[in-house]
C-alpha positions as CSV (number, residue, x, y, z in Angstrom):
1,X,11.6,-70.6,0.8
2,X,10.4,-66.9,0.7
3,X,11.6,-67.1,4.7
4,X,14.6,-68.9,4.0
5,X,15.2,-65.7,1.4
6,X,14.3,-63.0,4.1
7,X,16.6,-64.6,6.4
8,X,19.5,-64.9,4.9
9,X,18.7,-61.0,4.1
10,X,19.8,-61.2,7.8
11,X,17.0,-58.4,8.6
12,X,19.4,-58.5,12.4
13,X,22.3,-56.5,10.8
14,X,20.0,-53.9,8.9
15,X,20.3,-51.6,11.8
16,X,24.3,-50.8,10.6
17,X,22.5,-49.4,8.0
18,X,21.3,-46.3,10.2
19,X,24.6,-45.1,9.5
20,X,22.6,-43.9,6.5
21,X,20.8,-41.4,8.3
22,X,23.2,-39.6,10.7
23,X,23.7,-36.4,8.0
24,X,19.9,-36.5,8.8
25,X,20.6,-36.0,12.7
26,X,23.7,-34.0,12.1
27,X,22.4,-32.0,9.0
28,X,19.4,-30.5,11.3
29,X,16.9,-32.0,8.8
30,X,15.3,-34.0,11.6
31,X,12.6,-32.6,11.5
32,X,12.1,-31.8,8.1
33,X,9.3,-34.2,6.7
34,X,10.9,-34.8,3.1
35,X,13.7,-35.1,4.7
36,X,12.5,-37.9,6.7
37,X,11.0,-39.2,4.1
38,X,14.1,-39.1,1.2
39,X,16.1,-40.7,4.2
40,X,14.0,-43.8,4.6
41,X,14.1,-45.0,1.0
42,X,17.4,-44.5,1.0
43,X,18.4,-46.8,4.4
44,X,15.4,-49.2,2.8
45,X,17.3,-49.1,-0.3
46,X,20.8,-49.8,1.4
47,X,19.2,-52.5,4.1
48,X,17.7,-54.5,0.3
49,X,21.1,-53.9,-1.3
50,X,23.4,-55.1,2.1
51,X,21.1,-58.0,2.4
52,X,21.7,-59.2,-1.4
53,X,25.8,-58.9,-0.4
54,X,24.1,-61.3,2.7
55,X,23.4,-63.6,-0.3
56,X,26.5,-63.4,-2.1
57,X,28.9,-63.7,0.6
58,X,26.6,-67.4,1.8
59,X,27.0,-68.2,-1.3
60,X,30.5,-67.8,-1.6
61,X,30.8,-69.4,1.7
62,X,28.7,-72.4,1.3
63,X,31.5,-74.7,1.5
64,X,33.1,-73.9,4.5
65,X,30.0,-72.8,6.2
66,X,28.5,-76.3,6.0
67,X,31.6,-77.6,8.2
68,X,31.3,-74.9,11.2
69,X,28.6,-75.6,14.1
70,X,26.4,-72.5,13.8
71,X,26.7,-71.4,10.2
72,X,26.0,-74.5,9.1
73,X,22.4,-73.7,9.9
74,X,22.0,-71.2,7.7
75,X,19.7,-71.7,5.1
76,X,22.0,-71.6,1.3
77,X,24.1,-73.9,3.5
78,X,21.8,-76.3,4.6
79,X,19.6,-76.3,1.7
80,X,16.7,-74.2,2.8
81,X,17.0,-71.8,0.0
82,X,18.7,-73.6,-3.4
83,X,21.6,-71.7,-4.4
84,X,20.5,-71.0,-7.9
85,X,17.1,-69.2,-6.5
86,X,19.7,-67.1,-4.4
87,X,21.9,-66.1,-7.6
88,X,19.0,-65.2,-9.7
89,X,17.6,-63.1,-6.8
90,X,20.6,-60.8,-6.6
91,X,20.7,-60.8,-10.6
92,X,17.1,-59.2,-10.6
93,X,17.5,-56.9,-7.5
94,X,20.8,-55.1,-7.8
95,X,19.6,-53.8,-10.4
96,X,16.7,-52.6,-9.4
97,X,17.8,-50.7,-6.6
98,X,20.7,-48.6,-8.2
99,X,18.2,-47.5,-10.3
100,X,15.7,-46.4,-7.6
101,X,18.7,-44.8,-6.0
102,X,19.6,-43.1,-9.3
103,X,15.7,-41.9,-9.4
104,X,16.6,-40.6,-5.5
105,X,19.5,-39.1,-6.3
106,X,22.4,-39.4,-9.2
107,X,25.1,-39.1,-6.5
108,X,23.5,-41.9,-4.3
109,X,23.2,-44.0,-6.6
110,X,26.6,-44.2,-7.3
111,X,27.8,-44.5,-3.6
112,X,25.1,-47.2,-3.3
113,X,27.0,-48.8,-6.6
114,X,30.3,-48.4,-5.1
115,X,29.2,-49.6,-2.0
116,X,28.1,-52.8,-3.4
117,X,31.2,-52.8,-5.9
118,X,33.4,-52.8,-2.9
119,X,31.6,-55.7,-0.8
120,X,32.0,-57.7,-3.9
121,X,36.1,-57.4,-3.9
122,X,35.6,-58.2,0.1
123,X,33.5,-61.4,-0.8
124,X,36.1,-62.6,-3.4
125,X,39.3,-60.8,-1.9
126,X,39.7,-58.9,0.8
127,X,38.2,-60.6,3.1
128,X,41.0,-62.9,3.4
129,X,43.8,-60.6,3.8
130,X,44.6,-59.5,7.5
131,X,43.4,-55.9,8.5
132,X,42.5,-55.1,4.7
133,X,39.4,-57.2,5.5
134,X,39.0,-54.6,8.1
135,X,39.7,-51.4,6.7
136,X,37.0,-52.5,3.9
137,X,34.5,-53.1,6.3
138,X,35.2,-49.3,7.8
139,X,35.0,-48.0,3.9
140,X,31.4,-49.7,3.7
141,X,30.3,-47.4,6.7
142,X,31.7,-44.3,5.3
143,X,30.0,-44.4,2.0
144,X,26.8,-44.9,4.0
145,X,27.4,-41.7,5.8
146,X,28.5,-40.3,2.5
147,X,25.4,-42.5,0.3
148,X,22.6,-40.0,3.2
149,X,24.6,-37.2,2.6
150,X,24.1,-36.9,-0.9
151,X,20.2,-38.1,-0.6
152,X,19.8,-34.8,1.1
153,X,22.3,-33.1,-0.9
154,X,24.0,-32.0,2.6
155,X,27.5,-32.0,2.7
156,X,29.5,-34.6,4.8
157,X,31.4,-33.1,7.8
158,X,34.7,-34.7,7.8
159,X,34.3,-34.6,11.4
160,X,31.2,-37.3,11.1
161,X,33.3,-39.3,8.8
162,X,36.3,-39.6,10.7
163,X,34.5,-40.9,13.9
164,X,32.6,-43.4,12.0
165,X,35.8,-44.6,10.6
166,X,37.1,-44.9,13.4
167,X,34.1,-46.5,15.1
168,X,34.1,-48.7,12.6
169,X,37.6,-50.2,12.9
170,X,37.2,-50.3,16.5
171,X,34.7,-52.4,16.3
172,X,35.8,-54.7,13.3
173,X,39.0,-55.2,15.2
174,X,37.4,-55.9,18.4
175,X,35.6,-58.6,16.3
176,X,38.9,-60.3,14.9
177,X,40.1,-60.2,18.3
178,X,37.1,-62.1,19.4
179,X,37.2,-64.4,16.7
180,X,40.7,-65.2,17.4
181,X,40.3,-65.8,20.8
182,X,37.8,-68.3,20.3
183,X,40.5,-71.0,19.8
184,X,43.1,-72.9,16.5
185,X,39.9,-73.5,14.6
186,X,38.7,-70.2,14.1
187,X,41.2,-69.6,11.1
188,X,39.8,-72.5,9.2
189,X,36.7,-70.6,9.3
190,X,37.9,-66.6,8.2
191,X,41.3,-67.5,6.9
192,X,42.5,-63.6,7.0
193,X,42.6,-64.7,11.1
194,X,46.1,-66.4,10.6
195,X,47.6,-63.3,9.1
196,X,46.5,-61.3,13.1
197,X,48.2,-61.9,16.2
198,X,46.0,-61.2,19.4
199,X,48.1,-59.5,21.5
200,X,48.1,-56.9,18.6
201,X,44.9,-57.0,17.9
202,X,44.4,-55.9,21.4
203,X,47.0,-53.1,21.4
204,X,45.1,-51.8,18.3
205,X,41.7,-52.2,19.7
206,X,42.5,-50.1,22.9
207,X,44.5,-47.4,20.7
208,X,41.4,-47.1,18.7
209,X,39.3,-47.3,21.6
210,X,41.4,-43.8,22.1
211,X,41.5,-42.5,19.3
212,X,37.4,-42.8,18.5
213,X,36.3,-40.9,21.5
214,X,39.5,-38.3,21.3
215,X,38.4,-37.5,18.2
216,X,34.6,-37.6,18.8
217,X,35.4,-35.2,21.8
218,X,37.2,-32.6,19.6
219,X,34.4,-32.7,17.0
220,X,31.8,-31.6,20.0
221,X,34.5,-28.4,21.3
222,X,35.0,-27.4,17.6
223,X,34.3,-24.5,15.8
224,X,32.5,-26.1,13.6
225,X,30.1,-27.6,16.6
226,X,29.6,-23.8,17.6
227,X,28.5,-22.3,14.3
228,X,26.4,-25.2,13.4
229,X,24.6,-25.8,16.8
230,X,25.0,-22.5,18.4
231,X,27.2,-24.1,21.3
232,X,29.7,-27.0,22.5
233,X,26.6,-28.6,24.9
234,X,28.0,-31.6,22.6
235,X,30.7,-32.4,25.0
236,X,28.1,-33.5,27.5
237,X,27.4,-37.0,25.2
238,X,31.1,-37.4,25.7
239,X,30.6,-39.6,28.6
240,X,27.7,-42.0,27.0
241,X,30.3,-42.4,23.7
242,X,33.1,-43.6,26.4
243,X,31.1,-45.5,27.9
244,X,29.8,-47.2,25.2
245,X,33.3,-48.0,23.6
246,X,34.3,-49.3,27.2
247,X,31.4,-52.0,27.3
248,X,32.1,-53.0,23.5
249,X,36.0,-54.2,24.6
250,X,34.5,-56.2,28.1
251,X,31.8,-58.4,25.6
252,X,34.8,-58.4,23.0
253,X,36.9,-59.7,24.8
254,X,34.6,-61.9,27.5
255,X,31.7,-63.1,26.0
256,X,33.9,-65.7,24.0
257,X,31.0,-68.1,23.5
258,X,28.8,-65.3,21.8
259,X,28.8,-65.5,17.7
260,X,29.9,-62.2,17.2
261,X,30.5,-59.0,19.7
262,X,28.5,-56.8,17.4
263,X,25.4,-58.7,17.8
264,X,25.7,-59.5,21.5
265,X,25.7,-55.8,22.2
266,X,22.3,-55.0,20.9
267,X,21.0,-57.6,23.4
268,X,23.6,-55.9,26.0
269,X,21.0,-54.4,28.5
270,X,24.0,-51.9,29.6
271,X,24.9,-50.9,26.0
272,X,21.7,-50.5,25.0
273,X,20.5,-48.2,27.5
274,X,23.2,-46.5,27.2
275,X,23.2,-45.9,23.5
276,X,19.3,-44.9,23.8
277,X,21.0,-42.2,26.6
278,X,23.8,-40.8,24.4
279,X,20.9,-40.5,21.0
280,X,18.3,-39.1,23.5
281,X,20.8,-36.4,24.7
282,X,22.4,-35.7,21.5
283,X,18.9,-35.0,19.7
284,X,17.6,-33.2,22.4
285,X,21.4,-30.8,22.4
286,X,21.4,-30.6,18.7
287,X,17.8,-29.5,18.2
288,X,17.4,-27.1,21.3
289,X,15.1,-29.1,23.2
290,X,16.9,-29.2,26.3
C-alpha cells in the first residue's frame, strides 16, 4: 500500500516543481548555502503538497479512469491503494505542510495555500472547461515562481514570470493538441477536449511557440539583464530556449502514441541534452564563471 501511496504521488512530475527554485538561479543566491537550503524545503514542501492534488484529482477521476487503457492501471483505480486511505491521507497532510510553509515563511505559505486552493477548483471545475483548464495550469507555475520568491524574500522579476507563463501555456496547449489528435475517444476521457478544435490548437501552439522565446529574448537584452548581471551574455542561451521549444512541438505533435508530450521529453535524448546545455550556460553567464 505504502508504494501504491508514493506512486500515485507520481514522484515523475515532481521535477515541474523546480519552477520553485528559479528566483534561486535568477536571484544570484546560488551559491548562498541558506539559500540552498530554504529552497529545498520549500520545492520538498510543494513536490508533498502537488502529489496530495495527485491524490485528489485520482480520486476524483476514479470513474472514468477505470474505463481508459493506461489509467486504469493506476493504483486508487484499480484498487491498489483503497480510496478512503487516500482521503484521509490528504486530510492529515495538507495540513501539515501549510504550516511548515508558514514556519518557512508567512508569504509562502499562503502561495503554497493558494496554490493548492486553485488545483482544487481545477479538479472539481476548471478542468473541464476549454483553455480555462489551461490557463489554470499556467497560474499553478506562476505561484511556484512567486511561492521561491517569497521563501528567499527576493522579489519576482516580472520578466521570469512572464516567460514561465508563457512556457507554461505553450506546453499545456501543445498537450491538448496531442490529446486531441490521439483520436474521437480522447474527449470521453478529458471532456474540456470537445470545447478545442485542433487546427486552433495548433495556430495557438506555434503563436506561443513565438511569443515564449520573443519574450525570453528581450528579457536577456534588457536593462534589467544589464544591471543585474553586469551584461546581455544572456542572449547567447537564446538559441538552446529555441531549440528546445522547437523539439517540444515535433514530440507534440508526432509521438501520438506517447501518454503525454511533457513526459516523453524528459526521456527525449535531444531535449534533454539540450536543456542540460541551455542551464549549464546560463549558470555559468549568470554567475561569471565563463
Amino acid at each position: 500500500m505504502l508504494l501504491a501511496l508514493i506512486k500515485t504521488l507520481r514522484p515523475r512530475q515532481w521535477i515541474k516543481n523546480l519552477f520553485v527554485g528559479l528566483p534561486l538561479m535568477f536571484g544570484h543566491r546560488l551559491t548562498d548555502p541558506d539559500s540552498l537550503l530554504v529552497t529545498a524545503g520549500a520545492v520538498a514542501l510543494f513536490c508533498v503538497i502537488s502529489g496530495c492534488v495527485y491524490v485528489l484529482n485520482d480520486l476524483v477521476d476514479v470513474e472514468k479512469d477505470r474505463v481508459h487503457p493506461k489509467k486504469r492501471m493506476r493504483p486508487i483505480p484499480s484498487g491498489q491503494l483503497p480510496e478512503a486511505v487516500a482521503r484521509r491521507f490528504v486530510v492529515v497532510v495538507v495540513p501539515v505542510c501549510l504550516g511548515l510553509g508558514y514556519w518557512l515563511q508567512p508569504w509562502f505559505a499562503a502561495a503554497l495555500g493558494a496554490y493548492f486552493a486553485q488545483n482544487l477548483a481545477y479538479s472539481f471545475r476548471l478542468k473541464q472547461i476549454a483553455y480555462v483548464d489551461v490557463l489554470s495550469i499556467a497560474t499553478g507555475f506562476i505561484l511556484r515562481v512567486l511561492a521561491g520568491a517569497f521563501a528567499l524574500e527576493v522579489p519576482a522579476s516580472l520578466w521570469l514570470l512572464a516567460c514561465t507563463g508563457l512556457m507554461a501555456m505553450f506546453m499545456g496547449f501543445g498537450k491538448r493538441a496531442h490529446e486531441l489528435a490521439a483520436g474521437e475517444g480522447a474527449t470521453k476521457q478529458r471532456q474540456a477536449l470537445a470545447g478545442y478544435d485542433l487546427a486552433t490548437l495548433r495556430v495557438i501552439l506555434y503563436g506561443l511557440a513565438v511569443a515564449t522565446v520573443g519574450v525570453y529574448t528581450a528579457y536577456t537584452l534588457s536593462g534589467h539583464v544589464a544591471q543585474l548581471f553586469g551584461s546581455n551574455r544572456l542572449v547567447y542561451t537564446v538559441g538552446f530556449a529555441a531549440v528546445g521549444v522547437l523539439r517540444f512541438i515535433h514530440l507534440a505533435t508526432t509521438r501520438h502514441e506517447a501518454e503525454s508530450p511533457t513526459e516523453e521529453m524528459l526521456k527525449d535524448p535531444l531535449f534533454m541534452l539540450n536543456f542540460l546545455a541551455w542551464l549549464g550556460l546560463l549558470a555559468a553567464i549568470l554567475y561569471g564563471w565563463v
